[in-house]
DOMI-854397 format. One record per residue (C-alpha): residue number from 1; x, y negated, z negated. Coordinates in Angstrom, 2 decimals, m for minus. Layout:
+-----+---------+---------+---------+
:   n :       x :       y :       z :
+-----+---------+---------+---------+
: NUM :       X :       Y :       Z :
...
+-----+---------+---------+---------+
//
This chain:
+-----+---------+---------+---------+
:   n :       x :       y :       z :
+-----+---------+---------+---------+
:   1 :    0.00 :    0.00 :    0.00 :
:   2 :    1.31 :   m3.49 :    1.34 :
:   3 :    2.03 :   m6.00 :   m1.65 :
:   4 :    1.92 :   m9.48 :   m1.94 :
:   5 :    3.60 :  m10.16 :   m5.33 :
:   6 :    6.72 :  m11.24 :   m4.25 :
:   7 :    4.70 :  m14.22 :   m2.53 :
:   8 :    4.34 :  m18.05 :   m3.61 :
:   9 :    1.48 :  m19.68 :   m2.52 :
:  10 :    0.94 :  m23.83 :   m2.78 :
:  11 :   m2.44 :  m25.05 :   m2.28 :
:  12 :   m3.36 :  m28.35 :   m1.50 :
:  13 :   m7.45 :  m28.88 :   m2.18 :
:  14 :   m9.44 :  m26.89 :   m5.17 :
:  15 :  m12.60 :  m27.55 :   m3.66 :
:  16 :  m14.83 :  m24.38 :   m3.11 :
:  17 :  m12.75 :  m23.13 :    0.21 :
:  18 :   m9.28 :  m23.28 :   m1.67 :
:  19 :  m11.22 :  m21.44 :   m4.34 :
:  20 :  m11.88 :  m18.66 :   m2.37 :
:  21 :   m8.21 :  m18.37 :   m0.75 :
:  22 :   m7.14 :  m18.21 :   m3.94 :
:  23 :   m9.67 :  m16.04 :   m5.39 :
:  24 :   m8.40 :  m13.50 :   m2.24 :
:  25 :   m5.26 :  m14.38 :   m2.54 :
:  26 :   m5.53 :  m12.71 :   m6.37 :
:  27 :   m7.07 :   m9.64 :   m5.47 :
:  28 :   m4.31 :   m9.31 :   m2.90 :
:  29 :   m1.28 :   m9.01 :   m6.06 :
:  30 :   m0.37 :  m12.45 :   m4.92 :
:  31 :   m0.54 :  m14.78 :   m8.67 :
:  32 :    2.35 :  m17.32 :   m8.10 :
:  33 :   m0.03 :  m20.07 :   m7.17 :
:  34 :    0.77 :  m23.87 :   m7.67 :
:  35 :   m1.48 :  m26.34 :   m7.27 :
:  36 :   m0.78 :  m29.94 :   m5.49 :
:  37 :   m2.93 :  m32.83 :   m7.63 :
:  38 :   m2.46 :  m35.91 :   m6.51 :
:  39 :   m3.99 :  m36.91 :   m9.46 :
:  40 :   m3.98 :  m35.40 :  m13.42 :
:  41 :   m6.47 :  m33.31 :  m13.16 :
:  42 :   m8.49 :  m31.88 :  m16.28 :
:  43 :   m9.54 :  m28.59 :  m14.60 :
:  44 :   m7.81 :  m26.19 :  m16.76 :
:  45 :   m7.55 :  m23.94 :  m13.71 :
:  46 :   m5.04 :  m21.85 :  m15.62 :
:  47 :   m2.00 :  m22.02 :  m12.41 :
:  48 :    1.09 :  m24.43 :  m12.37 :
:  49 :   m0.44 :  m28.06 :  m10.78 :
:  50 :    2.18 :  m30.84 :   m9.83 :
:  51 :    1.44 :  m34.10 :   m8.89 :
:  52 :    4.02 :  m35.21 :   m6.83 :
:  53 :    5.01 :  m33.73 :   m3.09 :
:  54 :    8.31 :  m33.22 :   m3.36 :
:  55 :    8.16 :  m31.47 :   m6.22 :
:  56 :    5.74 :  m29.21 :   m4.98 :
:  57 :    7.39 :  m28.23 :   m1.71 :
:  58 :   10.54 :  m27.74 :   m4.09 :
:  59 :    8.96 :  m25.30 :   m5.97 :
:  60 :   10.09 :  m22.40 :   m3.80 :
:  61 :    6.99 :  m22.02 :   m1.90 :
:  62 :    6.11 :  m19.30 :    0.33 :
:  63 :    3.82 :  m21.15 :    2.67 :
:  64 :    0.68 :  m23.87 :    1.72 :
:  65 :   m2.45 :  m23.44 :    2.31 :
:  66 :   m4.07 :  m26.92 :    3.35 :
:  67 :   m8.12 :  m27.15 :    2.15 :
:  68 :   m8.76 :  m30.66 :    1.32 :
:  69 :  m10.97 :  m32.70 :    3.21 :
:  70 :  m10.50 :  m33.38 :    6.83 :
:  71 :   m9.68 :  m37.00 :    7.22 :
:  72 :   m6.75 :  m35.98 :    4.42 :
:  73 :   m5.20 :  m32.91 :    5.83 :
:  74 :   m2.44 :  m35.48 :    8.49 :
:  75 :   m1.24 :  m36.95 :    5.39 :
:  76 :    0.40 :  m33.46 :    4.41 :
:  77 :   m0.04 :  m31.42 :    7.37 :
:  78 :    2.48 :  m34.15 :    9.39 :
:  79 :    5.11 :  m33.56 :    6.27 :
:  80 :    4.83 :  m29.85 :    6.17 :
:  81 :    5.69 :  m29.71 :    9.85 :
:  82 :    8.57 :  m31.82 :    9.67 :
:  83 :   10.13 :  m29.57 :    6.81 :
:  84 :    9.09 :  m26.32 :    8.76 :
:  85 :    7.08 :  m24.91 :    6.10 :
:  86 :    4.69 :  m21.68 :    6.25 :
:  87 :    1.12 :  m23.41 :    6.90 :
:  88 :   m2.02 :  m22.08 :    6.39 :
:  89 :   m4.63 :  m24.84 :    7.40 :
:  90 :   m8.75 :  m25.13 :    7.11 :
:  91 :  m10.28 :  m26.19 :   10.70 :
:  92 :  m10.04 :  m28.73 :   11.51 :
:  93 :   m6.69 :  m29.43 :   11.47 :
:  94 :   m7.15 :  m33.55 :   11.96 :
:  95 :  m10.00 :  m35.99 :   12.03 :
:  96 :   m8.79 :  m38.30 :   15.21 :
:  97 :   m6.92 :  m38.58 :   18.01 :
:  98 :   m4.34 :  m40.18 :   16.60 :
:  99 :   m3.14 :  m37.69 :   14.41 :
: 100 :   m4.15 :  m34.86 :   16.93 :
: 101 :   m1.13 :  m36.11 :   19.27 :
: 102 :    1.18 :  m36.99 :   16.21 :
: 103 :    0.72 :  m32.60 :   15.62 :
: 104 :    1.13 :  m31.77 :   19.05 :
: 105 :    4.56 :  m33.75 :   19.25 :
: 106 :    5.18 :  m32.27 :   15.55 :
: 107 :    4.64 :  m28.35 :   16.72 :
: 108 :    7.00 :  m28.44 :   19.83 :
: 109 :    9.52 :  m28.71 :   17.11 :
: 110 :    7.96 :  m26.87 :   14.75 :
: 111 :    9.62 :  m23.35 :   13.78 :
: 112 :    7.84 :  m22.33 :   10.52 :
: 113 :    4.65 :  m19.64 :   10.65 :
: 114 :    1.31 :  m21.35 :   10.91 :
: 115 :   m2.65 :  m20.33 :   10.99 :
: 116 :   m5.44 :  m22.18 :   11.29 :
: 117 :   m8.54 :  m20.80 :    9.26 :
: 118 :  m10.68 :  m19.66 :   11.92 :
: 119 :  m12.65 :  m16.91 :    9.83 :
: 120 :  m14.97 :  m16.47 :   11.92 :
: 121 :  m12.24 :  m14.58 :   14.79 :
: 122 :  m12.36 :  m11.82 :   12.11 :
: 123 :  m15.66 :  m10.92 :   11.75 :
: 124 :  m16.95 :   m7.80 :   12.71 :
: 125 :  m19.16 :   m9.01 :   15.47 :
: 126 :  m16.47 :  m10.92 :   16.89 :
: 127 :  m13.64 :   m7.90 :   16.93 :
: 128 :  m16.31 :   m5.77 :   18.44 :
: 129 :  m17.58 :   m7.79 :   21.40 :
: 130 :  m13.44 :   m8.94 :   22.50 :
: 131 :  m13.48 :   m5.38 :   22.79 :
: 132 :  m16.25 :   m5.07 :   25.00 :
: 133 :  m15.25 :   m7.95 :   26.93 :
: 134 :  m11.46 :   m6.58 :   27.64 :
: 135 :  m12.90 :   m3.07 :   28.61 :
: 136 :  m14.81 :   m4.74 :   31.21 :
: 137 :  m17.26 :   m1.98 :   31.31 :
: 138 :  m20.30 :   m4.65 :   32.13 :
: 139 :  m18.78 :   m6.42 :   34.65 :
: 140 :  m17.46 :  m10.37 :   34.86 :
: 141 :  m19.39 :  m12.43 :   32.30 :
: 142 :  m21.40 :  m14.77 :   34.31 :
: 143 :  m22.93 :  m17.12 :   31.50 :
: 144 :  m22.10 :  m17.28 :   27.90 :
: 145 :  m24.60 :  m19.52 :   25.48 :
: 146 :  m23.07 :  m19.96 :   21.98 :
: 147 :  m25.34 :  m21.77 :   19.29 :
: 148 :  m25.00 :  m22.59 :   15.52 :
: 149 :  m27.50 :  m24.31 :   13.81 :
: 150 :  m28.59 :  m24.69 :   10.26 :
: 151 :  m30.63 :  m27.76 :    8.28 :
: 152 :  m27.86 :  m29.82 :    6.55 :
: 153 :  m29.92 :  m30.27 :    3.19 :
: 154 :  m29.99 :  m26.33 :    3.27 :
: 155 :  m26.25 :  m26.07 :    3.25 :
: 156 :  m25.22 :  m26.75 :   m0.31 :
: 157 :  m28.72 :  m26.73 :   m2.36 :
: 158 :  m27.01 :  m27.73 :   m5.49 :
: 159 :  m25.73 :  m30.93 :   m4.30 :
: 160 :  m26.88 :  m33.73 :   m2.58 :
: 161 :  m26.02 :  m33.47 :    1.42 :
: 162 :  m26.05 :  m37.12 :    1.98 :
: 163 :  m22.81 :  m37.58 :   m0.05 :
: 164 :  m21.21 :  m34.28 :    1.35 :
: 165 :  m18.40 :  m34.94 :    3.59 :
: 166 :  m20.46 :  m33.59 :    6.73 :
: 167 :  m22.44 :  m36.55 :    6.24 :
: 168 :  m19.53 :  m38.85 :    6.33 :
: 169 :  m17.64 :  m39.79 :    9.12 :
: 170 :  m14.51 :  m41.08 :    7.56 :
: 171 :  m14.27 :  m38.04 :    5.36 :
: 172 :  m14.52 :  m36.43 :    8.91 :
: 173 :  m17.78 :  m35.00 :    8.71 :
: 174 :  m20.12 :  m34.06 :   11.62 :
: 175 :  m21.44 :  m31.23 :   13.73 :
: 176 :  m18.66 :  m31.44 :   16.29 :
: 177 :  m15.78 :  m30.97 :   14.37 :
: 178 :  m17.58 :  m29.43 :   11.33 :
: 179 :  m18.74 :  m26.48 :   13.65 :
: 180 :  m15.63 :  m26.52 :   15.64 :
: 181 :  m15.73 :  m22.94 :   15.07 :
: 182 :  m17.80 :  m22.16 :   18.27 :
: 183 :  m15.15 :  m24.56 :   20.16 :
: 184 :  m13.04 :  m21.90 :   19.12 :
: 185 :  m14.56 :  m18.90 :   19.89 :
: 186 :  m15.38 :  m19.84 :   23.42 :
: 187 :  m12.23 :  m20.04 :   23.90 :
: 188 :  m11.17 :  m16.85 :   22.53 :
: 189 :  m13.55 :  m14.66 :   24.42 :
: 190 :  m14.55 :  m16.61 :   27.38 :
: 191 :  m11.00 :  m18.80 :   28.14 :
: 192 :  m10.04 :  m22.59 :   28.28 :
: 193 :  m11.93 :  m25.37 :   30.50 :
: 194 :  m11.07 :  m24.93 :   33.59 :
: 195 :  m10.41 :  m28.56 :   34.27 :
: 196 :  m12.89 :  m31.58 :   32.85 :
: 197 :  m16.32 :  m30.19 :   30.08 :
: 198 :  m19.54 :  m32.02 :   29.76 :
: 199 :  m20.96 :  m33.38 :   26.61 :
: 200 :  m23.96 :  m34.62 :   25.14 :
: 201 :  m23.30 :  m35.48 :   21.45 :
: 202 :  m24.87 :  m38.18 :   18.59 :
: 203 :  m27.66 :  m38.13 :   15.76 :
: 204 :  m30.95 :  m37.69 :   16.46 :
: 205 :  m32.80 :  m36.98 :   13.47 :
: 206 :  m33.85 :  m39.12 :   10.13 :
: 207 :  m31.28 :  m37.30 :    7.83 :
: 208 :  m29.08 :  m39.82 :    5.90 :
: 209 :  m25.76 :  m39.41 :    7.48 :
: 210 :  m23.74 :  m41.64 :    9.23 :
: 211 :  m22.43 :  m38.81 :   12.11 :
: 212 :  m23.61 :  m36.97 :   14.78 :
: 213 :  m26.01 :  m34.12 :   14.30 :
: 214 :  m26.57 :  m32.32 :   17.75 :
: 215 :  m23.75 :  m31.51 :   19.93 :
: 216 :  m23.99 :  m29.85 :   23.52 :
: 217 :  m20.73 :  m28.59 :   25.26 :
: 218 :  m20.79 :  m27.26 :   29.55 :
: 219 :  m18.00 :  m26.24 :   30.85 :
: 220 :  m16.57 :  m23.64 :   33.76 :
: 221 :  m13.64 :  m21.50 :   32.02 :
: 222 :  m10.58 :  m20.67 :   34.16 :
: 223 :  m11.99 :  m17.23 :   34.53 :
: 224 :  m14.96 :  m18.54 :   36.66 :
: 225 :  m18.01 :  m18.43 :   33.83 :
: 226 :  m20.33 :  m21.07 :   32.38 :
: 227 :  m20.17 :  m21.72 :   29.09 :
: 228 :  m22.30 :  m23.86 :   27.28 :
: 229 :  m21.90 :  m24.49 :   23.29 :
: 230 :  m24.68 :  m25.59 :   20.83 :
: 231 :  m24.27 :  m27.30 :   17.27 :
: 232 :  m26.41 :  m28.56 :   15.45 :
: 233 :  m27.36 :  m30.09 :   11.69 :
: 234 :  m31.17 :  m29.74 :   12.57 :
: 235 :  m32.44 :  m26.15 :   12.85 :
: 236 :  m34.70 :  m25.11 :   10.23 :
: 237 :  m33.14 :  m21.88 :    8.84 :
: 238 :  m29.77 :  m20.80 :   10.03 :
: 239 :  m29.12 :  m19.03 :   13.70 :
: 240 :  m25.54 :  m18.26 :   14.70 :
: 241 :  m25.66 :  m16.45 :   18.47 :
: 242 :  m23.54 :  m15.36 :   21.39 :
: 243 :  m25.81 :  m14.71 :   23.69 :
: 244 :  m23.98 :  m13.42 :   27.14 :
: 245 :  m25.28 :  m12.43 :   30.55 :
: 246 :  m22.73 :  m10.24 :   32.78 :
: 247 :  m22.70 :   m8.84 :   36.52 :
: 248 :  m24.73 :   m5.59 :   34.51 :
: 249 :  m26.40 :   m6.60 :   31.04 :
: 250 :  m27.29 :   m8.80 :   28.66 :
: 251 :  m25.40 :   m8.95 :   25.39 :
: 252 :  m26.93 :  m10.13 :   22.58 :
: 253 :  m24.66 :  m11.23 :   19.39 :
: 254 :  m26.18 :  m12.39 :   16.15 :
: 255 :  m23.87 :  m13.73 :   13.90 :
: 256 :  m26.32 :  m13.85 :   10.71 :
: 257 :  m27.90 :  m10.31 :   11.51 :
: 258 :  m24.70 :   m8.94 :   11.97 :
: 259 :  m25.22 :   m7.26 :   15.28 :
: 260 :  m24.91 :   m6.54 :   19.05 :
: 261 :  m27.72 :   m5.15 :   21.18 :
: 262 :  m27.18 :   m4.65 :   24.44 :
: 263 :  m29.36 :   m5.08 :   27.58 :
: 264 :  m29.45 :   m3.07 :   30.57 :
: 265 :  m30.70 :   m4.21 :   34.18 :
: 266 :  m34.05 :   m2.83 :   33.27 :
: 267 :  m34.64 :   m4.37 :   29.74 :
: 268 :  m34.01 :   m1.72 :   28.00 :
: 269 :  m31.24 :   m1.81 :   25.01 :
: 270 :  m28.97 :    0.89 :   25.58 :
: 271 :  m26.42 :    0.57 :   23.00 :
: 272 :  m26.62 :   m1.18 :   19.10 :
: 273 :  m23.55 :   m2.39 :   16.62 :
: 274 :  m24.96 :   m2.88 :   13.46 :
: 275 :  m22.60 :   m3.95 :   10.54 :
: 276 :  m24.69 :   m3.99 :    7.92 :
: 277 :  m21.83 :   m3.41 :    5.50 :
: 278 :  m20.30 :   m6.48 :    6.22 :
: 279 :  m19.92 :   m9.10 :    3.58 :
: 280 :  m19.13 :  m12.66 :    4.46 :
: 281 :  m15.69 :  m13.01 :    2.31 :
: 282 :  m14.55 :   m9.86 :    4.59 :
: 283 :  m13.72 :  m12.07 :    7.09 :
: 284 :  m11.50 :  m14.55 :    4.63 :
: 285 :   m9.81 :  m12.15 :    2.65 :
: 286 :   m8.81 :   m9.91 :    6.23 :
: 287 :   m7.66 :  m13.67 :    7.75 :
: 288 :   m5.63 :  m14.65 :    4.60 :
: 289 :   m3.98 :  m11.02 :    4.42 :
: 290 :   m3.25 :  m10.47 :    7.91 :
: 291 :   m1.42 :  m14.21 :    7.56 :
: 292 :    0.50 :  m12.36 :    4.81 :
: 293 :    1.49 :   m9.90 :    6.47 :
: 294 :    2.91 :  m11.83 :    9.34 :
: 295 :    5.17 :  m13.50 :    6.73 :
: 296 :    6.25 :  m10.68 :    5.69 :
: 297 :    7.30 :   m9.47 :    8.85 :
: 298 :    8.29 :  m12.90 :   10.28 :
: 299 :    6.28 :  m12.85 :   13.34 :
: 300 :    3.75 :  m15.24 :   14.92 :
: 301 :   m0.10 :  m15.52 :   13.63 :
: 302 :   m2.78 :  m15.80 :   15.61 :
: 303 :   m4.77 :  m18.04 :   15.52 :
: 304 :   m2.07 :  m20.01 :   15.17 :
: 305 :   m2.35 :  m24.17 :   14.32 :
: 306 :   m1.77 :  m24.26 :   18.60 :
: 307 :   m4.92 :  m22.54 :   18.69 :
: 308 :   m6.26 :  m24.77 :   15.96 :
: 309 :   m5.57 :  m28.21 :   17.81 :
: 310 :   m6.92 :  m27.16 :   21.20 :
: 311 :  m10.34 :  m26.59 :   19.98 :
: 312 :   m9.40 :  m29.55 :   17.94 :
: 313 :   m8.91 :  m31.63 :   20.84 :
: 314 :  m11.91 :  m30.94 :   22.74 :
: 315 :  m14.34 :  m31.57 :   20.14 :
: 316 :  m12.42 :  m35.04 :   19.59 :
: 317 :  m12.76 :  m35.34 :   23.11 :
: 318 :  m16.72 :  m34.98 :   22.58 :
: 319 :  m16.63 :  m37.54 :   19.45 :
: 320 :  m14.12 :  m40.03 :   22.36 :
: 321 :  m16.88 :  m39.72 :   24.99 :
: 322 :  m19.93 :  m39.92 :   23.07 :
: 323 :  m18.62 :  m43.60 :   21.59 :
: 324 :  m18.77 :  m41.47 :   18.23 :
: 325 :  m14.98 :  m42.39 :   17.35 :
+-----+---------+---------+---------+
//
């Protein structure tokens, strides 16, 4: 069995994500933890908290994990670069364009190993239909819809939305870059823009935010399909779908359900995936250990923070067009 004790983690952000990379990082063996606290805190979390930079990234550190707000990850994620540090960072990597350039300059020089948290590449759903899509066995996808929706109020019943950073564009809240996880995935089954994407982004309802709450994303990939992305802050409920039409069936993916269905030429489903076994930290705890493990053996993660800014880019790219930024 792999171990993880001779590891030493820094975390910057103790908000609930950092919570739960730590919490996996604990049931992993791995209980060197420091803690970066830019101010005293009065937590009591029980691991070693420092409140000054350099002294954390002289601590001996393994890599950093990066889970404060948005707008605030630059400020460290530009330093950690520089020194070549192990970095694990929460999507998405920067709030403007600005900074998104600043990181691409940054990462042609960069040598350390980096991820960017994109859970949702390692959920069970996901792993299963890449490999349906590599195997080909359906044919060239000819359309791919992916849509995320849920009612922002519904998010986080215990506090109030309007002061959540999703509702706040300078914290770097809103659908595009909060949901940037779709951005992502198109990408990693159905390939990169082929040149120029269309967008249709800004807020629409009455909810008491000052960013956008719909976002719809067209583009052709390089492999010849349409692809056409959904987010929203409206839908009443929660729906997460791939839904895919190829040369010989429909495939059906529901991210909340858990499960595939496939579609013949007839109507008829012909095959099922259910993963009813599934439980949503699965898909953390596999990300954060399979980072591990590339540590360990010194190779490159994937998805790397490359990966991270290019679905980073587009969505700011949305926000650019859209007069939202």
């Amino acid at each position: 069995m792999t171990t993880y004790s001779n590891l030493s983690a820094g975390v910057i952000g103790f908000g609930s994500i950092g919570k739960r990379h730590i919490d996996n990082l604990l049931n992993l063996g791995l209980n060197t933890i420091t803690l970066l606290r830019v101010r005293n805190s009065k937590s009591h979390s029980g691991f070693l908290e420092v409140n000054n930079f350099e002294d954390f990234v002289g601590s001996g550190l393994d890599f950093v994990i990066i889970s404060n707000p948005t707008a605030l990850h630059y400020e460290f994620l530009s330093k950690l670069l520089n020194l070549n540090c192990n970095i694990f960072c929460e999507k998405p990597l920067v709030a403007n364009l600005i900074e998104a350039i600043s990181v691409k300059e940054s990462l042609t020089l960069y040598s350390g190993i980096s991820a960017t948290a994109f859970n949702m590449r390692f959920h069970p759903v996901i792993i299963r239909l890449k490999d349906i899509l590599e195997s080909n066995i359906f044919g060239k996808v000819l359309h791919a819809r992916l849509f995320v929706g849920q009612y922002l109020p519904d998010w986080r019943p215990n506090i109030d939305y309007s002061e959540s950073y999703s509702a706040i564009r300078e914290l770097g809240g809103g659908v595009t870059l909060d949901l940037v996880h779709e951005i992502d995935l198109a990408i990693f089954l159905f390939g990169k823009p082929d040149n120029e994407f269309k967008s249709i982004s800004g807020k629409y309802s009455n909810l008491k935010i000052n960013t956008e709450d719909i976002t719809e994303i067209i583009y052709k990939s390089k492999s010849g399909n349409l692809i056409s992305i959904h987010l929203d802050y409206i839908y009443r409920g929660y729906k997460r779908k791939i839904e895919i039409i190829t040369e010989k069936c429909n495939i059906n993916c529901d991210l909340f359900k858990n499960e595939i269905s496939i579609i013949d030429e007839k109507g008829l489903t012909i095959e099922v995936y259910n993963f009813e076994e599934f439980n949503r930290n699965d898909m953390y705890y596999d990300l954060i250990k399979s980072y591990l493990d590339s540590i360990q053996l010194k190779k490159e993660f994937t998805p790397n923070l490359k990966d991270g800014l290019e679905s980073n880019l587009i969505a700011l790219d949305v926000l650019k067009t859209n007069g939202i930024i």
